[in-house]
Structure formats: C-alpha cells, structure tokens
N, C-alpha and C positions, 0 to 999 in steps of 0.2 A: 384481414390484413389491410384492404381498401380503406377502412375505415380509421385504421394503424396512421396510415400513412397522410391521409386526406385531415382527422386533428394537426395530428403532427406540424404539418403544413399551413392548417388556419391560425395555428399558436405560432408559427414563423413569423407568418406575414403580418399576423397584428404586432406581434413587436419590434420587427424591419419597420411596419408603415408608422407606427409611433415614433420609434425612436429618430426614422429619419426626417420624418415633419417637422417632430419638436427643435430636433436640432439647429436644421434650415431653417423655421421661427425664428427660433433666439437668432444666431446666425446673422439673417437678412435684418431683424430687430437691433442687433448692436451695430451694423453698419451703417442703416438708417440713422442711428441715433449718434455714431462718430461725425458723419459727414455735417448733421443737426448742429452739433457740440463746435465741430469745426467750421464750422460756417459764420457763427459767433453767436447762435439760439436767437434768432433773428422771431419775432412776437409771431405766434401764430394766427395764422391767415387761412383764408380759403388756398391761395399761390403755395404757401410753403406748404399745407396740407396737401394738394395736389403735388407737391414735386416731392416729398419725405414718401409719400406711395407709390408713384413711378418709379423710385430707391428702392423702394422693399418692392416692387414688381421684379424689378430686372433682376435684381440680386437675389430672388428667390430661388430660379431657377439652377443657376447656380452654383449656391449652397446644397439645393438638395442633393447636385451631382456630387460632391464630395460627401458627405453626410450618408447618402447611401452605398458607400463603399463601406462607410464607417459601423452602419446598423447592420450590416452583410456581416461583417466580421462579429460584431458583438453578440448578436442572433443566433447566429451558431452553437454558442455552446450552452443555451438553454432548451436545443432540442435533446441533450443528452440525458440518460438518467430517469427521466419521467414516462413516467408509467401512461399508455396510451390505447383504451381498448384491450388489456391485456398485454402487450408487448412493448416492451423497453427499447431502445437504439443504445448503447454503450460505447465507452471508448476505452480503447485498451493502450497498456503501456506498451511502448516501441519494440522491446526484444521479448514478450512474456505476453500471455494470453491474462494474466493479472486484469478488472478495470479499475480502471481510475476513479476513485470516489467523488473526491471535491477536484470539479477539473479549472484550472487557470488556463488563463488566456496564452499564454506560454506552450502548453501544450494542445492547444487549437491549430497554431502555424502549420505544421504538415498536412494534415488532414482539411487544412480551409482552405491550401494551393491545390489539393485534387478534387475539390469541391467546388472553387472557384474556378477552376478548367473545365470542369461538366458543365457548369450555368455559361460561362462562355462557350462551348460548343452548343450548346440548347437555342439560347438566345440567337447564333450565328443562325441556326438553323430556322430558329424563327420568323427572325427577319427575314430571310431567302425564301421564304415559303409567301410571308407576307409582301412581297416585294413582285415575286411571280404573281400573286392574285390582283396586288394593284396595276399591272403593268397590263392584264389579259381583261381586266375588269370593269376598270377605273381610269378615265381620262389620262395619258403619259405624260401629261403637262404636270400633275402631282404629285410624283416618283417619291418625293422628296420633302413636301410639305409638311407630313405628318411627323416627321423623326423628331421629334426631343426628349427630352429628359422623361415628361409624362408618361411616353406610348414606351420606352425603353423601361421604364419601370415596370409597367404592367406586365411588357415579356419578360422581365426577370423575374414577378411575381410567380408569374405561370410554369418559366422552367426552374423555380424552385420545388414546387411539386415533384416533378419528373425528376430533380435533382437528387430527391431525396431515395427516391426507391433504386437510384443508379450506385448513388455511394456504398451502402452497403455490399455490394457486390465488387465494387471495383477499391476500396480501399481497406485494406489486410487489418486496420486499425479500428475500424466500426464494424463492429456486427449485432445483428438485431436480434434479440431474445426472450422467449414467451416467460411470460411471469406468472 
C-alpha cells in the first residue's frame, strides 16, 4: 500500500510541477513581452535585455502563486481511476456507491474543497513545525526570510503525500480499491 500511495504521489507532483512552471513560463513570457510591445519594441540592447528579465524575474514568482492553485486543481483528477501497484483510488457518485467513469472537472469541486483543507491543515502544520525549528535552531533575525512561493511549494509538495492517504478516510466520495 506504501508503494500505492508514494506512485500515486510522484505522478501528482510531476504534473502539479509541470503544469504549474509551464504555466507561470508562458505567464511571466506574455507579460514580458506586453510590457516589450508596449514600451514601443524599443531595438534590442544589452539594457533592454537586462530590464525584459528583471520582468520575467519578478513576475515569475508571481504567476507561479496563481498557476499553482491552478495545477492543484487540475492534478487532482488524474490521480483517479489508475491503477497503481495494484490498487486504484476511485470516485464515487454523490448519493450511490456507483463510480464515476469519465470524471469532469465539475464533479472534482466537493471532494478538492476536503482535500484542499487537509493540504491547508498539513502545510499549517508544517510551517509551525518548521517555524519552531528555525526559531530554537537558526538565528531569530531570519524567522521570516525563507517564506516564499519556493519553500511554500515544497511543503505543499510534501503534504500532498500525507494528503493523499488522509482522503480516503475522511471523504465518503473516495475510496481506495484492490484490483
């Protein structure tokens, strides 16, 4: 079942971390290139090369924060269905032990608001944990330095894991089944 779950999880995370890079590329790539457009395409330069990537620097960041809301939701429902070490994760229909074959994105919403409160309670926890060890460990002058997008990603990578062996027990709509 360790094994179950730990695929499961690495096929998560490569298409969370795919799709939310790619996103936030293009993304950060089309604003660079508005601000380029509206600036009036001014000949390029070492200056305009330097200041169109300080653009795509700062706006990367970002875009990822939205993008990875984005690939959270989308991710989800391709861990359903697939067969994994032997055991399947499925999604059942709302009033009937029925599952869902071909699932839309439509029938994701319930089940990715009790899923997306376990990754927020994981990640909370996280952080408090990791917060307690810089605070006994690590200089108090940099409580605070480490927090962005990057390091918040990583803990939601990690309480994806944990997320997943929680759902099934705690949402009436997934349950996991030997094949």
């Amino acid at each position: 079942m360790s094994k179950f779950y730990f695929f499961l999880w690495l096929r998560w995370l490569l298409r969370v971390l795919l799709c939310s890079l790619g996103l936030a590329f293009a993304l950060s790539f089309l604003i660079s290139s508005f601000i380029y457009i509206n600036q009036g395409m001014l000949e390029f330069s070492d200056e305009v090369m330097n200041a169109l990537l300080e653009i795509f620097q700062f706006s990367f960041p970002i875009t990822l924060s939205f993008t990875l809301l984005i690939a959270l939701f989308r991710a989800l429902k391709y861990i359903f269905n697939q067969e994994v070490y032997g055991y399947k994760m499925n999604l059942l229909e709302c009033d009937s032990k029925k599952r869902i074959e071909k699932i839309g994105y439509g029938d994701l919403v319930k089940v990715w608001r009790k899923w997306f409160m376990i990754m927020i309670w994981l990640v909370t926890t996280e952080l408090t944990v990791s917060l307690v060890f810089i605070h006994f460990f690590i200089s108090k002058n940099t409580i605070m330095e480490w927090f962005d997008i990057y390091y918040i990603s990583v803990l939601i990578f990690i309480a994806g894991y944990f997320s997943f062996i929680i759902l099934g027990s705690r949402c009436d709509r997934v349950k996991i089944v030997k094949c």
